[in-house]
C-alpha positions as CSV (number, residue, x, y, z in Angstrom):
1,X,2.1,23.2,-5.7
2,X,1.8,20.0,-4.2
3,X,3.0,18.2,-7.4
4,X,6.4,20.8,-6.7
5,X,6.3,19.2,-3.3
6,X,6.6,15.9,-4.2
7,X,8.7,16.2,-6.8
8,X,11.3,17.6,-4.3
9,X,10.4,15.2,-1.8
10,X,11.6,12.1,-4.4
11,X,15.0,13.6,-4.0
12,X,15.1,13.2,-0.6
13,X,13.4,10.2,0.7
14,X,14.0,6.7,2.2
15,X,13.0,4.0,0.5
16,X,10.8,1.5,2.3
17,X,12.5,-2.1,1.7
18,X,10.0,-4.5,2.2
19,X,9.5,-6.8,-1.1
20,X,7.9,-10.0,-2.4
21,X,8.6,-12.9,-0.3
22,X,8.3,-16.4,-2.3
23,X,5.9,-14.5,-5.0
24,X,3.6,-12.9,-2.1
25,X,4.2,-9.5,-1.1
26,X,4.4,-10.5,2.4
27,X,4.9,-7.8,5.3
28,X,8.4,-7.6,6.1
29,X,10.5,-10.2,3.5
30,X,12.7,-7.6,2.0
31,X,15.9,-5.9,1.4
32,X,16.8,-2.7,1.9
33,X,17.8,0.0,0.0
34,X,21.7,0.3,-1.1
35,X,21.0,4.0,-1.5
36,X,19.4,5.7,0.9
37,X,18.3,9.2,0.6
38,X,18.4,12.0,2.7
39,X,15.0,13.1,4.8
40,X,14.9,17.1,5.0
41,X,15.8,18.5,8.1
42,X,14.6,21.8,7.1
43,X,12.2,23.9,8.7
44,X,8.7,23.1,6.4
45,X,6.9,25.4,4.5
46,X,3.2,26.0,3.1
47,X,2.6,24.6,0.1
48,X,-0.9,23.6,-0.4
49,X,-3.8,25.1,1.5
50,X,-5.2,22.9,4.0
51,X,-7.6,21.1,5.2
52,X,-6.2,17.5,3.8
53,X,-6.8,14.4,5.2
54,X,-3.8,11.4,3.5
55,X,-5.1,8.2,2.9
56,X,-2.4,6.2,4.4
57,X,-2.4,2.5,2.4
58,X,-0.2,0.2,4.6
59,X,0.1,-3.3,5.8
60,X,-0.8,-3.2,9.7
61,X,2.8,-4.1,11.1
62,X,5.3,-2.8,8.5
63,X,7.7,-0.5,10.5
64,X,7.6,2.1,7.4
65,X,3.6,2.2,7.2
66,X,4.0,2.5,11.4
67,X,7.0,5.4,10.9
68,X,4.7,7.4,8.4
69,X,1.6,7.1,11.1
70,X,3.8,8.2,13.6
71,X,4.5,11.2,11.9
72,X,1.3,12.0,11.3
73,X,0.0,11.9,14.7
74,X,2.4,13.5,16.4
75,X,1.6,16.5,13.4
76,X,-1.8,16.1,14.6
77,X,-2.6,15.2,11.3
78,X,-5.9,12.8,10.3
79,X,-5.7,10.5,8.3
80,X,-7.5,7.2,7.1
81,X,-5.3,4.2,6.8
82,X,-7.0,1.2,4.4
83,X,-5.1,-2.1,5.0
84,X,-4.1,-3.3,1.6
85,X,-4.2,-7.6,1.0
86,X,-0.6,-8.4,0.7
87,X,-1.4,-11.5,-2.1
88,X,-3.6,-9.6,-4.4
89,X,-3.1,-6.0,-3.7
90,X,-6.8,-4.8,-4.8
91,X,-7.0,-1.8,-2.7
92,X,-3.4,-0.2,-4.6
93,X,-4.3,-1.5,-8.2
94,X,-6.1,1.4,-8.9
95,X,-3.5,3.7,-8.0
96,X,-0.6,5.3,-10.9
97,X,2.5,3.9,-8.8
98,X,5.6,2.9,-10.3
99,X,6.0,0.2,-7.7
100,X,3.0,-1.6,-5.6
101,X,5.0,-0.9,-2.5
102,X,3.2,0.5,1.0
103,X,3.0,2.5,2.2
104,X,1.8,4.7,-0.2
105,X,-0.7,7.8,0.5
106,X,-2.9,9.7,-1.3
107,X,-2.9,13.2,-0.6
108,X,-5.3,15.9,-2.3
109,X,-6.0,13.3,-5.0
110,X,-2.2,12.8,-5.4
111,X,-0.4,9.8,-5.0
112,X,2.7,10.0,-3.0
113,X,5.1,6.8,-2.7
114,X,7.6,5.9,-0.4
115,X,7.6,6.3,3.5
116,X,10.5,9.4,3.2
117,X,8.6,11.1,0.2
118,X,5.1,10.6,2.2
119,X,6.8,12.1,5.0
120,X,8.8,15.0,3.0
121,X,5.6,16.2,1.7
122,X,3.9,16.3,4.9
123,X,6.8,18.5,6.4
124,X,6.5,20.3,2.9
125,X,2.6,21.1,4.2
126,X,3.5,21.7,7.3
127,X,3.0,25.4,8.1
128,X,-0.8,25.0,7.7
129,X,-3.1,26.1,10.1
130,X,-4.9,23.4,10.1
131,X,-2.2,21.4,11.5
132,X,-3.1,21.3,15.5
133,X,0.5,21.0,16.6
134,X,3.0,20.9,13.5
135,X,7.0,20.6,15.0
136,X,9.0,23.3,14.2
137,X,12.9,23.9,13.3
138,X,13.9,22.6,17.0
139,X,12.0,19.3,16.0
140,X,14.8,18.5,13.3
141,X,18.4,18.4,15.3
142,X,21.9,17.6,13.6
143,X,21.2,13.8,14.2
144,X,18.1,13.5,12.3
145,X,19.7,11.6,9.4
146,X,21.8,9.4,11.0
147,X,18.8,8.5,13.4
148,X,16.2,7.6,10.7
149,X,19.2,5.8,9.0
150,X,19.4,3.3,11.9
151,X,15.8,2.6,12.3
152,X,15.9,1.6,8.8
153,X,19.0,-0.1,8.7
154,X,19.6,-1.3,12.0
155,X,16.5,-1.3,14.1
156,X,14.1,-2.6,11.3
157,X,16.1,-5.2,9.9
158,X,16.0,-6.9,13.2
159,X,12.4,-6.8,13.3
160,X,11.5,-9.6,10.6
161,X,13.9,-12.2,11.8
162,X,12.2,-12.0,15.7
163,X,8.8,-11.8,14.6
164,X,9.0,-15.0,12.1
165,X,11.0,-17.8,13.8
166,X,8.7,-20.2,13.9
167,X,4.9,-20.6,12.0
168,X,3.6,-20.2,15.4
169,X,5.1,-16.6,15.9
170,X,3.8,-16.1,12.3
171,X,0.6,-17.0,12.9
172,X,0.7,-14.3,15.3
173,X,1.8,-11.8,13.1
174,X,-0.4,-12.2,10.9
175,X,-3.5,-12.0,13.5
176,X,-4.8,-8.9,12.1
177,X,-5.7,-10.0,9.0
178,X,-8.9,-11.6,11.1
179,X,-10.0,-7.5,11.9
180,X,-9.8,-6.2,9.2
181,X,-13.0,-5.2,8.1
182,X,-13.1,-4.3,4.2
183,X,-11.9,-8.4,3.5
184,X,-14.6,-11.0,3.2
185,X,-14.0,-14.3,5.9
186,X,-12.2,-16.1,3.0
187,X,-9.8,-13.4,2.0
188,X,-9.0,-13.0,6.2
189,X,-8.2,-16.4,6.4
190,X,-5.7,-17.1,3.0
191,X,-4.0,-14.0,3.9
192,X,-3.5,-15.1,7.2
193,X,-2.4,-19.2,6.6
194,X,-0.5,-18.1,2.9
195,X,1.0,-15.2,4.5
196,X,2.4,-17.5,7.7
197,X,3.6,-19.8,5.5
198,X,5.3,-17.6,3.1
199,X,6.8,-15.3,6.2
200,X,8.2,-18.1,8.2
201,X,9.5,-19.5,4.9
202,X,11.6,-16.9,3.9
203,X,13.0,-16.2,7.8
204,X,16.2,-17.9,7.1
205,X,16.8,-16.4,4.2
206,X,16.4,-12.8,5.5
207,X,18.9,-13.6,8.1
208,X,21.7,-15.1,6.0
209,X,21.4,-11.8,3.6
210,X,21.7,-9.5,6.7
211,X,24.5,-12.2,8.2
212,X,22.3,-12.3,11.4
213,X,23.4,-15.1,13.4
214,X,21.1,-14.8,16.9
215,X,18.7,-13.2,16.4
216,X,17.4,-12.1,19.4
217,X,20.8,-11.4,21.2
218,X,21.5,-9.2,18.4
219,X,17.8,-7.6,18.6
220,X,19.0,-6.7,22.0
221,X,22.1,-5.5,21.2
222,X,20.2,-3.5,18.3
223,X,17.5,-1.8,20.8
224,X,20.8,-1.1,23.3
225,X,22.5,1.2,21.0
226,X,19.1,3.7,21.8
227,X,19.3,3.0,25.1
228,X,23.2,3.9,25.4
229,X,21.8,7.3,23.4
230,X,19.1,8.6,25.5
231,X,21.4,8.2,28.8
232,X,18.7,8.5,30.8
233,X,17.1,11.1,29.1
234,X,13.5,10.7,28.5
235,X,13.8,11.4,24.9
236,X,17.0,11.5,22.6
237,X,17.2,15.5,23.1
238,X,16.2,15.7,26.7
239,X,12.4,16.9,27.6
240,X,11.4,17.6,24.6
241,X,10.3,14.5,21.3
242,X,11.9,15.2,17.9
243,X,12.3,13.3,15.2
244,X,14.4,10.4,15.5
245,X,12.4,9.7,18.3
246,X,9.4,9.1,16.7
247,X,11.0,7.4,13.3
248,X,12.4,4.9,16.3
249,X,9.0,4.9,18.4
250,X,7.1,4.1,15.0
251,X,9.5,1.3,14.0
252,X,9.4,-0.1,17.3
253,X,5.0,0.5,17.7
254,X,4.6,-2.0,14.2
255,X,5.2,-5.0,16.5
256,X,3.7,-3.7,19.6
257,X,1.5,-6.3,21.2
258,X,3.3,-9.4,19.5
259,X,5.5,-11.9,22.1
260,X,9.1,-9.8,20.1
């Protein structure tokens, strides 16, 4: 049943676009998608009999591994999260992808690419028991799709460009590598000088794809398009979170705690 679920869930998913950056698969030098696909909106239904715990594989500050986590705890859902080494990808080479693309998850001894599809077959689980506090219908408005569109297209693309200006602001991204606790001291410290090098490196180029002039003005201008949304509201539907508010808030929580 799961394998049904997932199966269904490649048909409507969003693509996460983060690619190789100068040969490193580096945490935010990509492209998106030119086809985006559509993330249910559907009420979910049972499919696999629970408990299940995902193993989420991610890098630390990619806004589609944060989107997916997002999800997951507002379900109430546990999960482990294992921070893959964006130069030599040890911890995903085990796995049957057809890409070596985070986030990917592993769920019931299933592997499940792609930040929509991860999410999809979550929402395909979702009736479970088991789930402390799984959204229902309400949790899905009209909007959905054109929400998670722009914190793909909009939102995240003006992430990369702000966090990578300089190798300074780079270095800073690229901080956690020095916590993470399954890489030895010599693996924390080429993923954190290549991966600074190789971010800041490929900075301009991300911004003459995307024809982003200022980048910070238009980060602004970006994050102001929410804020002429909520009109005052605390959420996007008034009292009450659904789910373009937390494919925004998980976008947004990637960079939380850098100088952006």
């Amino acid at each position: 049943r799961l394998r049904r679920s997932i199966s269904l869930a490649r048909t409507v998913g969003l693509r996460n676009p983060y690619r190789a950056a100068l040969g490193l698969t580096v945490v935010g030098a990509g492209v998106i998608a030119s086809k985006p696909r559509t993330l249910c909106t559907a009420a979910p239904s049972a499919e696999v009999a629970a408990p299940f715990k995902p193993t989420i594989y991610q890098y630390v500050i990619c806004p589609f591994c944060s989107r997916v986590k997002a999800y997951l705890d507002f379900c109430g859902v546990e999960y482990e999260s294992i921070e893959v080494d964006p130069l030599l990808k040890g911890e995903i080479k085990k796995l049957r992808t057809v890409t070596k693309k985070v986030p990917i998850a592993v769920i019931n001894g299933v592997t499940v690419e792609d930040s929509g599809n991860i999410i999809e077959v979550i929402t395909q689980m979702g009736n479970n028991k088991e789930i402390k506090a799984f959204p229902g219908p309400d949790f899905f408005p009209a909007d959905t799709q054109e929400w998670t569109l722009w914190s793909e297209k909009k939102l995240a693309v003006m992430l990369y460009p702000n966090i990578s200006r300089n190798l300074e602001e780079s270095w800073e991204c690229f901080s956690y590598a020095d916590d993470v606790p399954t890489w030895n001291y010599f693996q924390r410290k080429l993923v954190r000088i290549a991966g600074t090098g190789a971010m800041t490196a490929v900075n301009g180029k991300i911004k003459a794809k995307y024809h982003i002039k200022d980048e910070r003005a238009e980060l602004k201008e970006t994050i102001q398009v929410w804020t002429n949304a909520l009109q005052g509201k605390k959420f996007l539907h008034g009292d009450k979170v659904t789910m373009p508010d937390v494919m925004v808030f998980g976008v947004l929580r990637a960079i939380k705690g850098l100088r952006t």
